[in-house]
GUDREN-976576 format. One line per field, with one value per residue: x, y, z of N, C-alpha, C in turn. Coordinates in pm, whole numbers. Each point is the difference from the previous one (the first is absolute). Layout:
REM GUDREN-976576
nxx <- [X/...];
nyy <- [Y/...];
nzz <- [Z/...];
caxx <- [X/...];
cayy <- [Y/...];
cazz <- [Z/...];
cxx <- [X/...];
cyy <- [Y/...];
czz <- [Z/...];
This chain:
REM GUDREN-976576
nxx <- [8990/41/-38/64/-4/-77/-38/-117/68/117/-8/-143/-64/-61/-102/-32/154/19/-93/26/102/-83/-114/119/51/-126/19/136/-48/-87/53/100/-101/-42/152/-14/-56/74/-79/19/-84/-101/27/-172/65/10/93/-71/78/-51/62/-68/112/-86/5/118/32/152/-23/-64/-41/-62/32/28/-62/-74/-32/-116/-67/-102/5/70/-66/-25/120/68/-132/20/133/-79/-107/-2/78/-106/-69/89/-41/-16/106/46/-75/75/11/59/2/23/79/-62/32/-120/20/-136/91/100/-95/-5/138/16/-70/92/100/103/115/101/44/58/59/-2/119/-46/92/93/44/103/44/4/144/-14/134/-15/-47/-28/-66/-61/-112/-150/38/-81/181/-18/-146/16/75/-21/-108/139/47/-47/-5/91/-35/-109/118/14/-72/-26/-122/20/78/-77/-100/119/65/-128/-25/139/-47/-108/24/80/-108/-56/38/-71/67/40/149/46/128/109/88/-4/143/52/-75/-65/6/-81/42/-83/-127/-23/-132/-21/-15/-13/-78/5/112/-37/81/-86/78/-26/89/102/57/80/79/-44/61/-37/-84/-15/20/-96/-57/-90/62/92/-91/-55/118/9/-92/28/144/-53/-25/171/-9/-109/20/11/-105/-10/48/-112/-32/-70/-68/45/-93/135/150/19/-131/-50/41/-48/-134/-46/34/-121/12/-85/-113/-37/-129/-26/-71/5/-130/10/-160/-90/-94/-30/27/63/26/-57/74];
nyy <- [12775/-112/87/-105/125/-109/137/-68/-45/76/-137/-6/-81/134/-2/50/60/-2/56/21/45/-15/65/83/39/38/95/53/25/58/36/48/92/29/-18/-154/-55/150/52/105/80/46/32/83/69/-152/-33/-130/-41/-120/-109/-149/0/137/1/113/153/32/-141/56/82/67/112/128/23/17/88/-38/74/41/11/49/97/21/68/56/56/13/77/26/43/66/21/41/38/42/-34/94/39/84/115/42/94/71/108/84/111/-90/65/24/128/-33/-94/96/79/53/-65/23/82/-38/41/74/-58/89/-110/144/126/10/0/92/-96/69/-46/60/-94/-24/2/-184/1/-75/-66/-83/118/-94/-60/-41/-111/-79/-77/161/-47/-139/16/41/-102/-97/56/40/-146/-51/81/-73/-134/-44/-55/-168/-31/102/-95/-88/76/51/-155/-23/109/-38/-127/99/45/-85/21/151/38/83/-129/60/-120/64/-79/31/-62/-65/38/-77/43/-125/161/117/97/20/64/47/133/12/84/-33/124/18/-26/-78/10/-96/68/-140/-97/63/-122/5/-107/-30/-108/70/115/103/-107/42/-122/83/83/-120/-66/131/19/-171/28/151/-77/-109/41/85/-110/-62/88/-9/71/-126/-35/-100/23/-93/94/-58/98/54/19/-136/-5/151/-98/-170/7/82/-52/-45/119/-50/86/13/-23/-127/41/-153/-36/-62/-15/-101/-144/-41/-46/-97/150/-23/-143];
nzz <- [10519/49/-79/-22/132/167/27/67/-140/70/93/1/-117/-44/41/-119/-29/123/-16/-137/63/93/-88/-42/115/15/-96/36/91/-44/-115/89/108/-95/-11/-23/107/2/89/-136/109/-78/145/-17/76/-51/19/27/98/-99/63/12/-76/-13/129/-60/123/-37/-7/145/-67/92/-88/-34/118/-108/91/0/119/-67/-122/103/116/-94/-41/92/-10/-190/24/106/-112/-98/96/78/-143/-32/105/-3/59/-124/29/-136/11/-109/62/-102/-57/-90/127/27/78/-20/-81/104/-38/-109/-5/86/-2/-61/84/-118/13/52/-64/-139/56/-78/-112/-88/-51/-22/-71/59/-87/123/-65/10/9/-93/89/58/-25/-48/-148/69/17/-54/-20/-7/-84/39/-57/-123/-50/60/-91/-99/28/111/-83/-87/40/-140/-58/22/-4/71/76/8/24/75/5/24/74/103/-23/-9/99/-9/-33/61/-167/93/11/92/-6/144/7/157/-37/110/-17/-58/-39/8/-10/-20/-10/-118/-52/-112/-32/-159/-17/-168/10/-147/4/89/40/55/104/57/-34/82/-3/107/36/94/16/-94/86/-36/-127/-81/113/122/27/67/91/111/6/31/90/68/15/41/70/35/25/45/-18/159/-9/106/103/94/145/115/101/78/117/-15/164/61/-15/7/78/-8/-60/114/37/-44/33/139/-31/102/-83/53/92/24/-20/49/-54/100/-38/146/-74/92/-55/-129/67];
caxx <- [-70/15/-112/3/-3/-89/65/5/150/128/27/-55/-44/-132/-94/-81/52/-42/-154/42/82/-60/-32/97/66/-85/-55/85/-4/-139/44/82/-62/-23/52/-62/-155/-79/-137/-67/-133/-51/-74/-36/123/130/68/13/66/-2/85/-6/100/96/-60/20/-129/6/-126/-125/-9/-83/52/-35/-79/6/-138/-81/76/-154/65/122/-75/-94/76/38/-73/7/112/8/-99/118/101/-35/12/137/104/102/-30/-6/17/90/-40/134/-48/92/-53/-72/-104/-10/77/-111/-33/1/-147/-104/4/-29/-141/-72/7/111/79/128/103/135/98/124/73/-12/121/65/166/31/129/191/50/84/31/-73/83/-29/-160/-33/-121/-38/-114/-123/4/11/-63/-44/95/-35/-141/70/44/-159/-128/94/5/-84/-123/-65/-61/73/-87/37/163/-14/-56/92/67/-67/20/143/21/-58/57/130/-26/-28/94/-48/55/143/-33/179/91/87/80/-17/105/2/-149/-61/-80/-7/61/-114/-59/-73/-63/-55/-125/-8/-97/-53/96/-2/92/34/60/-146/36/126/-8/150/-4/43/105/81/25/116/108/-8/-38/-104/-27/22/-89/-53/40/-63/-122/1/11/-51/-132/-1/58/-134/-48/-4/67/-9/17/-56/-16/-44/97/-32/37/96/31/132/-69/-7/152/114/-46/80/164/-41/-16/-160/-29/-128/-29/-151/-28/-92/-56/-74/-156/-4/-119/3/-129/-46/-27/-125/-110];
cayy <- [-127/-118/-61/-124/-120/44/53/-58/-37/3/-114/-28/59/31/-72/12/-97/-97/-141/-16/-84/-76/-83/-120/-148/-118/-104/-124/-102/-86/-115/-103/-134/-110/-65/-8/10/135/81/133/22/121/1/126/120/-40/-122/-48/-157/-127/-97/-77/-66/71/8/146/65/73/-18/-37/176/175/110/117/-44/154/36/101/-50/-107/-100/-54/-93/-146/-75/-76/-53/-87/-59/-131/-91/-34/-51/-122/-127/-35/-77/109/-8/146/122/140/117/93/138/75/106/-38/-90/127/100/-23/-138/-80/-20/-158/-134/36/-34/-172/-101/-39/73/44/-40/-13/66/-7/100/-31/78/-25/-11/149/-40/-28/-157/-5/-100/-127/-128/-145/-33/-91/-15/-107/-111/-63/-48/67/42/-27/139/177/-59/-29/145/77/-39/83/128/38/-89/-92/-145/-131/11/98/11/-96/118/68/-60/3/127/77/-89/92/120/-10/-77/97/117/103/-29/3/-76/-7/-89/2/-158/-11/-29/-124/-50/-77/40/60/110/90/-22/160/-46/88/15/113/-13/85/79/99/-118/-12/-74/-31/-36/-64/-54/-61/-76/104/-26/2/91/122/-51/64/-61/92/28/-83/-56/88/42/-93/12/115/21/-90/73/85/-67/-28/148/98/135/40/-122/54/-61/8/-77/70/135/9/-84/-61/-70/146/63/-41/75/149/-37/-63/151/21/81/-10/110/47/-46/-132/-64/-169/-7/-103/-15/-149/-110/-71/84/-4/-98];
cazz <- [26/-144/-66/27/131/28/72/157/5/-133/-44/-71/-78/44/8/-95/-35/81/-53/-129/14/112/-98/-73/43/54/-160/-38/126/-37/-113/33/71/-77/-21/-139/-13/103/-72/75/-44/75/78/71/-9/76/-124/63/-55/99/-12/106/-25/104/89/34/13/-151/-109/40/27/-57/-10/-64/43/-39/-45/145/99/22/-138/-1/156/-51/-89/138/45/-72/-4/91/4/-78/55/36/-57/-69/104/121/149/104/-123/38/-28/34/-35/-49/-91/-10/80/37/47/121/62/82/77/-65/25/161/-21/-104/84/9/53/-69/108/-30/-71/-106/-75/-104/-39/-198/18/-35/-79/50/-63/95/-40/-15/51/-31/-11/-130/-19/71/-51/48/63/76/75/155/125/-16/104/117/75/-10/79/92/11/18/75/-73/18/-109/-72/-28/-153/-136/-102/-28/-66/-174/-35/-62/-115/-92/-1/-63/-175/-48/-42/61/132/54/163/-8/102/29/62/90/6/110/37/-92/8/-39/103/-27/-79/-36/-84/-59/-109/-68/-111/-69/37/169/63/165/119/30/122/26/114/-1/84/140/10/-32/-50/24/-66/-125/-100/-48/-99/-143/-85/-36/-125/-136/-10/-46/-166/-132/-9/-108/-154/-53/-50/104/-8/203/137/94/142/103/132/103/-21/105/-15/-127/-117/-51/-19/-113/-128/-44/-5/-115/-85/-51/80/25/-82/31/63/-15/181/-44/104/39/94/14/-7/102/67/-69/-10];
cxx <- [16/-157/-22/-11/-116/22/-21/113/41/48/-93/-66/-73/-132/-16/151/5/-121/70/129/-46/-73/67/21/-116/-34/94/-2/-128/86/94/-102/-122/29/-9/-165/-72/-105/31/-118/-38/-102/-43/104/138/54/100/110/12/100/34/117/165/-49/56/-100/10/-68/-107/-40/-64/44/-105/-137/-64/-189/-61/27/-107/97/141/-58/-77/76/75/-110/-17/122/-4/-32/129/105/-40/-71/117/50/99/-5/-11/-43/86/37/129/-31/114/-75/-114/-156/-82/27/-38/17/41/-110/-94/54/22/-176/-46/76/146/97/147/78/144/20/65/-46/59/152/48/113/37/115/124/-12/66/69/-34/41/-20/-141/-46/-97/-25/-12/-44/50/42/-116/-80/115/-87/-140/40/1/-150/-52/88/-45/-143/-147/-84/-31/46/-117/78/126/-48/-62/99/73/-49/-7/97/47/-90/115/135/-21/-52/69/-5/40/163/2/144/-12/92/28/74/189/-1/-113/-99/-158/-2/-7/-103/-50/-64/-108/-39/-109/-43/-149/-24/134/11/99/-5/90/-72/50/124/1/164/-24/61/151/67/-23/51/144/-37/-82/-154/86/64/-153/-62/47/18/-129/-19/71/-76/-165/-16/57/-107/-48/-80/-31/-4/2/-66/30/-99/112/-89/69/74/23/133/-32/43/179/52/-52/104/177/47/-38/-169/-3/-174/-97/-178/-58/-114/-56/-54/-42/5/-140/22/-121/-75/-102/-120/-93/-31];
cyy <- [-94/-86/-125/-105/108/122/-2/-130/-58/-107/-51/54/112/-93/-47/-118/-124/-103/12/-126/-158/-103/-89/-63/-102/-75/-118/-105/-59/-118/-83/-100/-83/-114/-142/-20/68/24/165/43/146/-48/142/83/-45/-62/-124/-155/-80/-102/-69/-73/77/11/92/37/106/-76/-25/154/64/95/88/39/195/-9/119/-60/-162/-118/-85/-81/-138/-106/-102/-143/-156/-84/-109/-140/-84/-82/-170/-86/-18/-104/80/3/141/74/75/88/56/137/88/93/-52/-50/152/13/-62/-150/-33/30/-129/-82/27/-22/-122/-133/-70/75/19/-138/-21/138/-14/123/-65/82/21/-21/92/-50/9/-147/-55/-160/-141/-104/-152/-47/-90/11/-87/-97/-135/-43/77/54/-40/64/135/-49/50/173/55/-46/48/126/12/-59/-50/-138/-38/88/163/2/-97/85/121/-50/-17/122/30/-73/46/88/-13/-67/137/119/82/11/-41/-62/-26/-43/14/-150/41/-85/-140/-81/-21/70/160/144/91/19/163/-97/148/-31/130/25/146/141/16/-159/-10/-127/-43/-86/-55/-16/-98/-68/53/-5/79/131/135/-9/76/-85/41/97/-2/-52/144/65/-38/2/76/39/-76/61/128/-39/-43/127/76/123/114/-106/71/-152/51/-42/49/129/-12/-117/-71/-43/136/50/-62/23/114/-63/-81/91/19/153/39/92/6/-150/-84/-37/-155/15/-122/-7/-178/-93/-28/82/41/-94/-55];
czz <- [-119/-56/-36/118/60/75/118/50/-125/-61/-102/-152/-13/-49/-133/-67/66/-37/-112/41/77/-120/-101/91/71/-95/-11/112/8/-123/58/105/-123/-46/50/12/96/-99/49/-57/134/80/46/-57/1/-138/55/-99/79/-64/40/-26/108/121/106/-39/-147/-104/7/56/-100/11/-55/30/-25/-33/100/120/32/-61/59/132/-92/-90/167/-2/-83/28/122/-34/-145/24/104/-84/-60/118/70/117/5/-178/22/-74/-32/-55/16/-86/-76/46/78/120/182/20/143/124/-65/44/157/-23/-34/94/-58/59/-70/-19/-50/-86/-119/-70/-154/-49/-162/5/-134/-62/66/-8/110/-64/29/62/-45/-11/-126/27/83/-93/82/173/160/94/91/128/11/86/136/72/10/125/119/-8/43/84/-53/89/-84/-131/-96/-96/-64/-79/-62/-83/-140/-72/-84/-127/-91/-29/-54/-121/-56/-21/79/162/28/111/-55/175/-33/71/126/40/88/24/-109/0/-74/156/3/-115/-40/-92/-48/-126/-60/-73/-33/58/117/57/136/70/76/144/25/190/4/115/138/4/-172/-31/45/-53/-151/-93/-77/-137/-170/-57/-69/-169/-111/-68/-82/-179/-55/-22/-96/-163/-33/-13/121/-13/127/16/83/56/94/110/160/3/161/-11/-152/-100/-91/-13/-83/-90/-44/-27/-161/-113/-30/94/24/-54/81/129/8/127/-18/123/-7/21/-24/-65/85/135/-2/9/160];
C-alpha cells in the first residue's frame, strides 16, 4: 500500500497530507483574492474573503470551515448574514480536506446547497515548450475583462469592477498575466493568470478564445505561467478545476495530477430576504 495516497483511492492524497497540503494552497488563494482592497477575516469556524473590486466568486469565499459539528452549523449561519452585508448575491463556501468530514449534512440542514465539483491539482514538472505567450499589459486588459465576463456572465457593473481589479493586479510582484496574440487579428487569442505566495504557485485562470482553440494555445499560456512562477521561487504549482470532464483533462495534459477533492456550497441571498 502507498502511504502517501488515500487508500479508499489511489489517486488521491491520504487524508492527513491532503488537509496539510489543502491549507497551503487556500492560504495562497485567500492572498491572491486580496488583492488590492480584499478583506480576510475569521468568521465562527471559517476563514473568510471579501473583494468588492473582484466580483468572482474566488475572491468572495469561505473555506476551512473546521470545528464541532454545533461551531461550523453556526458559523453557515454567520456567513449569510456576512455576505449579505458585503452586497452579494450569493455566500460560498469551498470545502476540501480542511473543512470537516460532516459538512455535507450541515450545509443540507442549513439550507445550502452543492453547486460545483472540482479538484484540486499539482503539477508534477513535465516541461512543455514555450510558445508566443508575453506579459500582459494595461492595454490588454479590457480583452482578458472581455473573455472573463463571456465566461462568466458578468454584468457591465461586474467588469468595470474586474477591470479595476486586474490593473491591481498587473502592478503586483506576486502576480502572473500572460497573453497569447491572436494572428491576424487586432486582438489577443487568450489569456492565463497566476499568482505566487509564500512558495505555493497557482494556475488560476486560463481561458482561449472559442475560435481558437484545440490549437496549443492553452497550453502555451499554461506553461508560461507555470515557469515563471517557478522562477519567482515555486516550490508546487497548484490549480483548481472542474472535476471530469475537459476542463480535468487539459490540466492533466498540462502535466497537473489530481491530489484531493473540492465542493463549492452555495446559499442565495435573495433567498434569505
Amino acid at each position: 500500500m502507498d502511504p502517501l495516497h488515500d487508500p479508499d483511492d489511489e489517486a488521491l492524497l491520504d487524508p492527513r497530507q491532503a488537509r496539510d497540503l489543502a491549507g497551503l494552497v487556500e492560504t495562497a488563494r485567500l492572498a491572491s483574492a486580496v488583492v488590492r482592497y480584499g478583506l480576510r477575516t475569521r468568521v465562527g469556524a471559517a476563514t473568510v474573503v471579501l473583494n468588492q473590486d473582484n466580483p468572482l466568486p474566488a475572491a468572495n469565499h469561505a473555506c476551512a470551515l473546521w470545528g464541532t459539528l454545533a461551531e461550523v452549523a453556526g458559523t453557515l449561519l454567520e456567513l449569510e448574514q456576512v455576505f449579505a452585508e458585503a452586497g452579494r448575491d450569493e455566500a460560498v463556501v469551498y470545502a476540501s480536506p480542511t473543512t470537516v468530514a460532516e459538512i455535507e449534512g450541515i450545509v443540507d440542514d442549513a439550507g445550502w446547497r452543492a453547486v460545483e465539483e472540482l479538484v484540486a491539482m499539482l503539477h508534477r514538472g513535465r516541461q512543455y515548450a514555450k510558445g508566443e505567450a508575453r506579459p500582459a499589459e494595461d492595454r490588454d486588459l479590457p480583452a482578458i475583462v472581455e473573455l472573463i465576463a463571456d465566461d462568466a456572465e458578468l454584468s457591465d457593473a461586474g467588469e468595470r469592477r474586474l477591470l479595476r481589479n486586474l490593473g491591481h493586479r498587473i502592478d503586483d510582484p506576486r502576480c502572473v498575466l500572460r497573453v497569447v496574440d491572436d494572428p491576424g487579428a487586432d486582438r489577443i487569442a487568450g489569456f492565463a493568470q497566476g499568482f505566487i505566495e509564500r512558495g505555493i504557485g497557482l494556475v488560476e485562470q486560463v481561458i482561449v478564445r472559442p475560435g481558437r482553440r484545440r490549437r496549443g494555445v492553452g497550453r502555451e499560456l499554461v506553461a508560461d505561467v507555470v515557469d515563471e512562477l517557478r522562477e519567482r521561487g515555486s516550490l508546487l504549482v497548484a490549480a483548481h478545476t472542474e472535476e471530469g470532464g475537459t476542463a480535468e483533462r487539459f490540466a492533466e495534459a498540462c502535466g497537473f495530477e489530481v491530489v484531493y477533492g473540492v465542493t463549492a456550497y452555495s446559499r442565495r441571498i435573495d433567498e434569505l430576504l
